[in-house]
C-alpha positions, -999 to 999 in steps of 0.1 A, spaced: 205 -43 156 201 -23 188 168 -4 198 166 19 169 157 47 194 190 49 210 206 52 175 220 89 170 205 109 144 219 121 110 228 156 109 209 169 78 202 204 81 237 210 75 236 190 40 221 222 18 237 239 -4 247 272 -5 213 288 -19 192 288 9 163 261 11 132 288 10 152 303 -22 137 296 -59 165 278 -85 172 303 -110 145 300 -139 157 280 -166 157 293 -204 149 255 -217 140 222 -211 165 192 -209 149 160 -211 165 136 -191 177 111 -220 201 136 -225 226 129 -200 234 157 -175 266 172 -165 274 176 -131 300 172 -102 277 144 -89 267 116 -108 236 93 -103 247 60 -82 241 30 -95 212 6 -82 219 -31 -78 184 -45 -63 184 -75 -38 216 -64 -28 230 -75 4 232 -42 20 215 -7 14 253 4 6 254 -23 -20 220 -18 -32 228 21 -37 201 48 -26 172 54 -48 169 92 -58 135 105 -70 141 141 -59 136 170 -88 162 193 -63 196 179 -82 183 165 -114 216 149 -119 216 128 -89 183 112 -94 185 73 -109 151 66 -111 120 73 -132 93 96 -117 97 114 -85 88 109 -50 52 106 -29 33 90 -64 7 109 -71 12 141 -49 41 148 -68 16 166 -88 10 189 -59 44 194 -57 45 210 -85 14 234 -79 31 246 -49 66 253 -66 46 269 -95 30 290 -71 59 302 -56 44 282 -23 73 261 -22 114 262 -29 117 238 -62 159 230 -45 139 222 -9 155 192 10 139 173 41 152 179 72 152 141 86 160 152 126 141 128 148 122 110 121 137 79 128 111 49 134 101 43 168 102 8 166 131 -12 143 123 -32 117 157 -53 106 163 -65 73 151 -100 69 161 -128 45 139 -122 20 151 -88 11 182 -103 -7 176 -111 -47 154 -100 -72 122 -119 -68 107 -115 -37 106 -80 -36 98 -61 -65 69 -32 -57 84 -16 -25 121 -4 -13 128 -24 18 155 -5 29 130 29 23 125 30 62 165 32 66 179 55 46 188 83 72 208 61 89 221 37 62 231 66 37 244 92 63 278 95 46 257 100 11 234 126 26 266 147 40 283 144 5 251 165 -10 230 135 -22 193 141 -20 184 109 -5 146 105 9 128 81 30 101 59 8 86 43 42 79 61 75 67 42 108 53 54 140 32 49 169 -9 57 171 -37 51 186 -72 44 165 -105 51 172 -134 30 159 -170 37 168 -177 1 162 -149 -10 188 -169 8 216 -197 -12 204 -179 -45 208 -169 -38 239 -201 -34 252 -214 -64 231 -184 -86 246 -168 -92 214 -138 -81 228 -122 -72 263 -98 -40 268 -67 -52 283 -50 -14 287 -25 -22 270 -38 -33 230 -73 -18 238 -82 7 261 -115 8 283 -127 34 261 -119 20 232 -91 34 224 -64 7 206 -28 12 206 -10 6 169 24 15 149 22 21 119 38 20 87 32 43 54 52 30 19 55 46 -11 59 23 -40 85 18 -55 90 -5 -88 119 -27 -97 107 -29 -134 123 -63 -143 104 -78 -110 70 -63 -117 74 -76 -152 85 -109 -139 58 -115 -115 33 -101 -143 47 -127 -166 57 -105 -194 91 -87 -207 102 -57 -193 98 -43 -229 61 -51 -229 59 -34 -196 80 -6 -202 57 3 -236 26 0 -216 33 21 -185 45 47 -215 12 44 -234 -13 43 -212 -5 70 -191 -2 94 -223 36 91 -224 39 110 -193 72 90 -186 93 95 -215 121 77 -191 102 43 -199 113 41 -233 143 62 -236 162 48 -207 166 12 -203 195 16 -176 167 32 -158 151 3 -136 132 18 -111 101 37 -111 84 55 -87 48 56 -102 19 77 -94 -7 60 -78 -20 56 -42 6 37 -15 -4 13 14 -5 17 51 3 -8 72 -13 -9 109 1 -33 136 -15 -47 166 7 -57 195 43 -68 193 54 -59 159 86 -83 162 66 -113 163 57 -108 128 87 -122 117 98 -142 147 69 -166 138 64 -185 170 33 -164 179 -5 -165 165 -7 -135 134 -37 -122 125 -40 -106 93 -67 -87 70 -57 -74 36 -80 -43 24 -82 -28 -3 -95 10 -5 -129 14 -3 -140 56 8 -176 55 5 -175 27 33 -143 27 56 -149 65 57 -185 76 52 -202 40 59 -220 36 23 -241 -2 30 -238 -9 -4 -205 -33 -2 -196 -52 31 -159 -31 31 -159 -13 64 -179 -44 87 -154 -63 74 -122 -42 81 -139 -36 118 -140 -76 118 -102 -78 110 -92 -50 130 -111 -74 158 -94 -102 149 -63 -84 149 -71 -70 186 -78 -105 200 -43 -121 184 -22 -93 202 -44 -101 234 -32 -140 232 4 -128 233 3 -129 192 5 -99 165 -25 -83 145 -18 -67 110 -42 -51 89 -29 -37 55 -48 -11 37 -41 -9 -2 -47 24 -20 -66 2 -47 -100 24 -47 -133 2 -66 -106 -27 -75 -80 -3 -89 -102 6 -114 -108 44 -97 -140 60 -79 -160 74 -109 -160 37 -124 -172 25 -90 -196 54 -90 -207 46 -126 -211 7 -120 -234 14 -89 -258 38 -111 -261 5 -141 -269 -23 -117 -296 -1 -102 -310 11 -132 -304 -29 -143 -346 -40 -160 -345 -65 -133 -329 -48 -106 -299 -47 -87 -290 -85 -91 -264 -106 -77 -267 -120 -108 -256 -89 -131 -229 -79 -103 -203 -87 -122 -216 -83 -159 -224 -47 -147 -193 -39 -137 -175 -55 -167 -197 -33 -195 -186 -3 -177 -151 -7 -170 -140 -39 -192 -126 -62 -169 -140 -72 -134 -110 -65 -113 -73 -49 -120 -60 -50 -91 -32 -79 -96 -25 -96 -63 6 -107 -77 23 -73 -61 6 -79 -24 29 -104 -7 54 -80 -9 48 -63 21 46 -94 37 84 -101 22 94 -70 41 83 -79 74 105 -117 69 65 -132 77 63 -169 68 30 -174 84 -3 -162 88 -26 -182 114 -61 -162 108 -64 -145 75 -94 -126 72 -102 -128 40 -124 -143 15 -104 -137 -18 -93 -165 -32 -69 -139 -50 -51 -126 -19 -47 -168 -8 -34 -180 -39 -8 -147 -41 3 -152 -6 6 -193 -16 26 -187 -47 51 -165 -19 51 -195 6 35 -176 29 15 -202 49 -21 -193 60 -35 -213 86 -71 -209 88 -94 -184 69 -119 -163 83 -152 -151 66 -171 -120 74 -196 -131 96 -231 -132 83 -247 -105 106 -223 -80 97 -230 -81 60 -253 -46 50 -286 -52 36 -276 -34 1 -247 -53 3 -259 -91 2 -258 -84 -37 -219 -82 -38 -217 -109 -10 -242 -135 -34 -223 -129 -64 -187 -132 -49 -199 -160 -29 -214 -178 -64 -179 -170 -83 -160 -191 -56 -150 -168 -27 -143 -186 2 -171 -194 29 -166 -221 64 -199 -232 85 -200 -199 101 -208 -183 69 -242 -191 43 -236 -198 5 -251 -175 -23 -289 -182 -23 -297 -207 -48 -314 -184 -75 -289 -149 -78 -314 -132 -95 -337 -131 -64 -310 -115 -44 -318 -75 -50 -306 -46 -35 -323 -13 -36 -331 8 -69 -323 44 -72 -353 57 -58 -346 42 -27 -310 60 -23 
């Protein structure tokens, strides 16, 4: 495809209806759930994922704004759909309000790649979600309500600790990837999920029935859709998105003839915002985002990918609750316990299924990974089971690892993570590896 830059834009503004955008819909005496089948001049289009085209595939509709349109479950934007719906309760914002999609076109293109066709490879995310301004024009003229699920543009990040690894050596600024100030140059790339329930229940290795009942049960039936719709098979569900950040030239991500550098993270916002040192998550996204830097120096790509997956998916008041029983543990804040802790409060030591992560991976066509920085041996085996091949994996260096946070790194390091010569093993007795009580903060 041609530079997507030079590609004229969509005329949307023009696509309302009558009723102006700012002005409330009329409200309504009753409440129609939507297993009762709607009305209207406009019906739903059908979706027919892994198509061959976004025409083929059909659009996917989340939008409240023409209730008949939509053919999903949920609405758009997860979780701030919720806020959403403050603001149009308010009377902050028009409930029949459509995006005006002038100029938001990604600055950079990313094409569709082989492993968008079928069912399979691609099953948490919308591929074509980046597209849709351009590849549903004629729908968004007719009246559809059509919305962008993925949005990409250019940045530049600023890292404290990058300023310090300049002046340590670690890494050189070019002026082009990294700046003399320290300054580094990304695009970027935000995706709303979106879930092709057969796939999900697929890759989960259960029936879309035992999926379907689950997501309806344990979110309080909140999605009556789940059980009452079966033609229904996409759901856009409320939780957190990811964010993709790309160092250098993005197109070599799927060309595969450079070096890649990647680090998956998952969310952790006492430490990649505030700097808690009880867990090793913000040395070691500064460590991939270095990584990442040095790759797009050699002529390669960097990619870091940052999960919304706060305290392993299993939300921060667990985390929060967890710290507060290991330190108040009789025999203190053990590597030992680290896990056991975490499993009395919350059940399970982990929710976060890697099955879903490759996906992203899908989406950018990547086949290969040279320098994954990552210890998990969840992430490798996902990405393996994809055929995404990783070359060489890269450990958090030793001297970057907190004090309070040798206790997570001795107990993951015990339960198998992965570790090179570069890195130490878990000290032979875990219960000798202590971090601080709660008197110590």
């Amino acid at each position: 495809m041609t530079d997507q830059t030079k590609r004229p834009e969509p005329e949307l503004g023009s696509t309302l209806s009558k009723r102006g955008s700012n002005e409330p819909r009329p409200e309504q005496p009753h409440i129609r759930l939507s297993s009762h089948p709607r009305k209207g001049s406009i019906s739903a289009p059908e979706i027919h994922w892994g198509a061959a085209s976004a025409k083929e595939r059909g659009p996917v509709i989340g939008s409240q704004a023409n209730p008949p349109q939509r053919n999903v479950i949920g609405v758009h934007s997860g979780a701030y759909g919720v806020y959403r719906a403050l603001a149009i309760a308010a009377g902050k914002l028009s409930p029949v309000h459509r995006p005006d999609l002038t100029n938001t076109f990604p600055p950079v293109d990313i094409p569709p790649q082989p492993q968008w066709l079928g069912t399979e490879r691609i099953v948490s995310i919308d591929p074509w979600g980046h597209r849709v301004a351009a590849e549903f024009r004629d729908e968004i003229a007719a009246g559809f309500d059509i919305r962008p699920t993925i949005a990409i543009t250019k940045a530049r990040i600023q890292l404290p600790e990058l300023q310090g690894a300049l002046a340590a050596g670690r890494v050189k600024a070019d002026g082009h990837v990294l700046l003399e100030n320290g300054d580094t140059n990304v695009v970027k790339a935000a995706i709303e999920p979106v879930w092709y329930l057969p796939g999900i229940a697929q890759r989960l290795n259960i029936t879309e029935t035992q999926l379907r009942r689950a997501l309806f049960d344990q979110t309080g039936a909140m999605f009556t859709d789940l059980v009452t719709r079966p033609d229904r098979k996409v759901f856009l569900p409320p939780i957190g998105g990811i964010t993709l950040y790309m160092f250098g030239s993005v197109e070599n991500l799927w060309k595969g003839d450079h070096e890649i550098a990647c680090r998956v993270h998952d969310e952790c916002n006492g430490s990649d915002v505030f700097g808690s040192d009880i867990c090793t998550c913000r040395p070691y996204l500064v460590h991939g985002i270095e990584e990442c830097i040095r790759s797009a120096q050699r002529g390669g790509s960097g990619l870091i990918v940052y999960n919304r997956k706060e305290g392993r998916a299993l939300g921060e008041v667990v985390k929060f609750l967890v710290y507060n029983a290991r330190k108040r543990n009789p025999a203190g804040d053990t590597a030992a316990a680290y896990f056991e802790k975490t499993e009395c409060v919350a059940g399970v030591q982990d929710v976060r299924f890697q099955d879903l992560m490759p996906d992203v991976f899908n989406w950018l066509g990547m086949k290969r990974i040279d320098r994954w920085v990552s210890m998990s041996n969840m992430k490798f085996d996902a990405m393996a089971a994809h055929g995404i091949e990783i070359k060489q994996r890269i450990p958090i260096p030793d001297d970057m690892i907190p004090r309070d946070a040798s206790v997570e790194m001795d107990a993951k390091k015990a339960a198998g993570y992965f570790t090179d010569g570069t890195t130490s093993a878990a000290s032979g007795d875990l219960a000798d590896t202590k971090g601080r009580g709660l008197d110590k903060y």
